[in-house]
C-alpha positions as CSV (number, residue, x, y, z in Angstrom):
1,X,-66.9,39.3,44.8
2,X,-69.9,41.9,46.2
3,X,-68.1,42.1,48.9
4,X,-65.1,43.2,47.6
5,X,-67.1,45.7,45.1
6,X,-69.0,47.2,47.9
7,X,-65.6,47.9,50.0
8,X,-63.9,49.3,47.0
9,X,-66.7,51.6,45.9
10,X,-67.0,52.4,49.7
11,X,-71.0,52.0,49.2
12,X,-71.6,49.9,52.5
13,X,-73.2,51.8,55.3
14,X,-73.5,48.3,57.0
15,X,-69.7,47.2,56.2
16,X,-69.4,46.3,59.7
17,X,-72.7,43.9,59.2
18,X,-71.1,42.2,56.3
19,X,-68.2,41.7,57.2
20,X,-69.5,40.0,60.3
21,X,-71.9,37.7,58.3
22,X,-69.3,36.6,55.6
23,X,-66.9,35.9,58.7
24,X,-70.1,33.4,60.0
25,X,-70.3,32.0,56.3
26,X,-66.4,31.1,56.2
27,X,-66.3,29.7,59.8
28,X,-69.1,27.4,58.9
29,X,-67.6,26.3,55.3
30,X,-64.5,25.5,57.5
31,X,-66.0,24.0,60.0
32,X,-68.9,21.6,58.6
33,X,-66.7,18.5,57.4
34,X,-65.6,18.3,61.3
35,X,-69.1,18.8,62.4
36,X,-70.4,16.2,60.2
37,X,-67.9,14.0,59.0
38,X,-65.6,13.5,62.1
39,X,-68.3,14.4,64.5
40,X,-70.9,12.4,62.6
41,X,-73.6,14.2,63.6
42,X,-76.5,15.3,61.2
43,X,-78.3,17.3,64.0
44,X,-75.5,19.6,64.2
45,X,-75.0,19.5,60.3
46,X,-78.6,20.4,59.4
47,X,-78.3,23.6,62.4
48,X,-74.9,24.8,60.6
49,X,-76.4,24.4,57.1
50,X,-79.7,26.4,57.8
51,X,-77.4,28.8,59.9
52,X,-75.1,29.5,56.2
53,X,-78.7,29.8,54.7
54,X,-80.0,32.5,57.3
55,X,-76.2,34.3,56.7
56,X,-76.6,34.1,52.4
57,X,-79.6,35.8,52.7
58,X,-78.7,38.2,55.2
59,X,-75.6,39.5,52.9
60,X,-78.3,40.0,50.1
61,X,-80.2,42.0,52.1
62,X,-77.1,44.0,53.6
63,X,-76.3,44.9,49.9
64,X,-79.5,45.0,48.3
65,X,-80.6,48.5,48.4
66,X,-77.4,49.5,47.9
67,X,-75.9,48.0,45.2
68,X,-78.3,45.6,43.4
69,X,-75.1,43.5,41.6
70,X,-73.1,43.0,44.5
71,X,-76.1,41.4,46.6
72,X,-76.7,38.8,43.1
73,X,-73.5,37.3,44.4
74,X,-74.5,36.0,47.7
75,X,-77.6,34.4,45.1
76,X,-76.1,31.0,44.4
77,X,-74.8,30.5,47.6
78,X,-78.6,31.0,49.1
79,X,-79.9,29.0,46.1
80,X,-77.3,26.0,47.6
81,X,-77.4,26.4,50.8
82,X,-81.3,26.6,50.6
83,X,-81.2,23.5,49.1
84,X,-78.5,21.9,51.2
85,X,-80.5,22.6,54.2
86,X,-83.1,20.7,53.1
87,X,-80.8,17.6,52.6
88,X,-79.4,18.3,55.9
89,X,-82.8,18.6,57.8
90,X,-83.6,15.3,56.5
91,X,-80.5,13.6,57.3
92,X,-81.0,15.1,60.6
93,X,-84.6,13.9,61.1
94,X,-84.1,10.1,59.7
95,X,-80.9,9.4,61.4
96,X,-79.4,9.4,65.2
97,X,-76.9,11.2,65.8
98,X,-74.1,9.5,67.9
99,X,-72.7,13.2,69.0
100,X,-76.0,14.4,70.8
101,X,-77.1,10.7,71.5
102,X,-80.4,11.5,70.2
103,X,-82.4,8.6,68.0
104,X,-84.2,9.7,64.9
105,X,-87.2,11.4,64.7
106,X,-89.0,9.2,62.1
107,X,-87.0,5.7,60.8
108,X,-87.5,5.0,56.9
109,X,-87.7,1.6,55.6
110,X,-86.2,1.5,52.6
111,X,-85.1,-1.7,51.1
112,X,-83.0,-1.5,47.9
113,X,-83.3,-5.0,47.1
């Protein structure tokens, strides 16, 4: 949606920019189940979750000084993403990851029963 309101009010001196950085956020949307679900690899997940993190808060930016409600739409996806990399870099650190063939940083113990 800001976006779309800063290409329609032709407001974006850095369209270029944006356009470029939503382009990263779609290709990692699209691409993350394969990465991490077919690919199995939480190294890989936690680098394209921080990555869609970096790219949220580098639309904000982009649009911020320009138009203040366009750049509060790329605020929940930074809020999630945020969050989701924190997830990620745990995964990431607690598990090996069959893809890289790298073992886990630090092994947990946790027994449920």
């Amino acid at each position: 949606m800001g976006i779309r309101r800063m290409m329609r009010k032709g407001k974006l001196s850095a369209s270029g920019k944006l356009l470029a950085v939503q382009i990263g956020i779609w290709f990692i949307f699209f691409s993350f189940n394969y990465v991490y679900f077919k690919k199995k690899s939480p190294v890989l997940a936690a680098v394209w979750s921080n990555a869609d993190s970096v790219l949220a808060l580098a639309g904000l930016i982009l649009t911020y000084r320009q138009d203040r409600k366009a750049a509060l739409s790329y605020a929940p996806l930074l809020l999630w993403t945020a969050f989701a990399s924190t997830l990620a870099d745990y995964q990431a650190v607690h598990n090996d990851d069959p893809l890289l063939h790298s073992k886990a940083l630090k092994k947990t113990n946790v027994n449920l029963l």
